[in-house]
C-alpha positions as CSV (number, residue, x, y, z in Angstrom):
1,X,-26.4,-2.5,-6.9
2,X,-25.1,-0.6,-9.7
3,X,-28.0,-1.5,-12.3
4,X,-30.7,-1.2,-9.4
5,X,-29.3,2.4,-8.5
6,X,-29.3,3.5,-12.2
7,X,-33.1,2.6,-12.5
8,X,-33.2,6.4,-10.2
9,X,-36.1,4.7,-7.8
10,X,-37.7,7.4,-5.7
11,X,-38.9,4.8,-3.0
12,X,-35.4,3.0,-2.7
13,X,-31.9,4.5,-0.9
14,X,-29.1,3.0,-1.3
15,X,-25.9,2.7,1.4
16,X,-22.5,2.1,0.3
17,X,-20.8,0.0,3.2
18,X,-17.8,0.7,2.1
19,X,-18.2,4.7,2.9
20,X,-15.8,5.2,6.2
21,X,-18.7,6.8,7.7
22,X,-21.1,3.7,7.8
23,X,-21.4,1.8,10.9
24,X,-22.9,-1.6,10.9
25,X,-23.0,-1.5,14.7
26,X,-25.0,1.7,14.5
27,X,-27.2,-0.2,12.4
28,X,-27.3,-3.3,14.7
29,X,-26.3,-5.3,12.0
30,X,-23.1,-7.6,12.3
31,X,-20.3,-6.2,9.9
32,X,-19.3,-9.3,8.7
33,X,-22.6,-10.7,8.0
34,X,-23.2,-6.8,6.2
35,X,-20.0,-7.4,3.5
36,X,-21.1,-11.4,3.2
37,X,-25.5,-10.8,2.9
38,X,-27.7,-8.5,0.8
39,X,-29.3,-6.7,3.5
40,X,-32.6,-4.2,3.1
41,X,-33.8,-2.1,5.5
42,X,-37.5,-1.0,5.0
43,X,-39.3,1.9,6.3
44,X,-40.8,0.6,8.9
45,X,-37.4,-0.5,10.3
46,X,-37.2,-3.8,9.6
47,X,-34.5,-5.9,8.0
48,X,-34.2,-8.4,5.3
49,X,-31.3,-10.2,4.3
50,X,-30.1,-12.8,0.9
51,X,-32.7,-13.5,-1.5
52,X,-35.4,-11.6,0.5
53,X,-34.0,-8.5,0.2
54,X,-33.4,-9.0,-3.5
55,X,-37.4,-9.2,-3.6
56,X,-38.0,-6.5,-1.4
57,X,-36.0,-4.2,-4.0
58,X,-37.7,-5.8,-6.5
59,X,-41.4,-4.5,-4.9
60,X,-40.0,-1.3,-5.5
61,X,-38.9,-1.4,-9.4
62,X,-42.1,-1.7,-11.9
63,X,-39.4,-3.4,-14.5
64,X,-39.1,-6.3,-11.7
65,X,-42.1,-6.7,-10.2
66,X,-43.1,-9.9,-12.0
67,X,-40.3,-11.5,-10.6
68,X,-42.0,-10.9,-7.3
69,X,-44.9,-13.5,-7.1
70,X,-42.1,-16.2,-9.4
71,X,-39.4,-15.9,-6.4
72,X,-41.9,-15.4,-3.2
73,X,-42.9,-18.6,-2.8
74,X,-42.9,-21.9,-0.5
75,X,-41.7,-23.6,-4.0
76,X,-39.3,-21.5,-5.3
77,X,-37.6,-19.3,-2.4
78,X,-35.6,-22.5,-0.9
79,X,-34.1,-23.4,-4.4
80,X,-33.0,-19.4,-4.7
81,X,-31.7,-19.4,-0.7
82,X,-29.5,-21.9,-1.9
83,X,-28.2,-20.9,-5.1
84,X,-27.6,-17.3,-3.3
85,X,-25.8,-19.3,-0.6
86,X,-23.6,-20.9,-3.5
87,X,-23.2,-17.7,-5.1
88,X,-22.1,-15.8,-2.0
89,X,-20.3,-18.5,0.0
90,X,-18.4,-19.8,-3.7
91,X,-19.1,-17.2,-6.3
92,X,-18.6,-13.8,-5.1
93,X,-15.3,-13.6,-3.6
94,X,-14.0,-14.3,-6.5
95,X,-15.7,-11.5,-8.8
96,X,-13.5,-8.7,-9.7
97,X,-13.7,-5.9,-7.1
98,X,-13.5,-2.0,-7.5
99,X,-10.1,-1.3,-6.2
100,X,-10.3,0.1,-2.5
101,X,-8.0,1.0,0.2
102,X,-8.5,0.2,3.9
103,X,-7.9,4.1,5.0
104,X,-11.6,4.0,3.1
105,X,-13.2,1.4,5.6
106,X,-13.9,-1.0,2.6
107,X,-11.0,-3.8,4.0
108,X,-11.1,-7.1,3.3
109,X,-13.6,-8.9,6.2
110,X,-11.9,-12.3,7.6
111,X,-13.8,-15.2,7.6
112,X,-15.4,-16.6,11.1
């Protein structure tokens, strides 16, 4: 999120989760399913989680649109859900983390 946030996109706001003052409940998102999935929310409300939201972010950015109309399709997008699946289910966790503290609200979520 780093990179995208760099790119300084007018159309785009980012949220940390980690800020003590987010609530995923507010949101009525589930908070474990917030620290384990992408999610996007658009402006109309309406919110996209995994891979999708990766290409709605990508709608956004003129240096990524081409990767648009390559991942939003009946042939590819199944192959990506996957791989993100691997990625976030396998991969992730295990990627170094910027050192938090609970008092921030960024603990460690337990697995369902």
């Amino acid at each position: 999120m780093d990179h995208y946030r760099k790119l300084n996109c007018k159309t785009l706001v980012f949220v940390n989760i980690a800020d003590p003052h987010f609530s995923p409940e507010k949101e009525g998102l589930d908070s474990f399913e917030v620290q384990s999935k992408m999610h996007v929310k658009t402006a109309q409300g309406k919110v996209i989680k995994g891979v999708d939201s990766f290409i709605e972010i990508w709608k956004h950015l003129p240096r990524y649109q081409w990767l648009v109309p390559i991942c939003d399709n009946k042939v590819s997008k199944p192959c990506l859900r996957v791989g993100y699946f691997i990625f976030a289910r396998m991969i992730r966790p295990y990627l170094p983390k910027k050192k938090v503290h609970c008092e921030t609200g960024s603990c460690p979520v337990k697995k369902r």
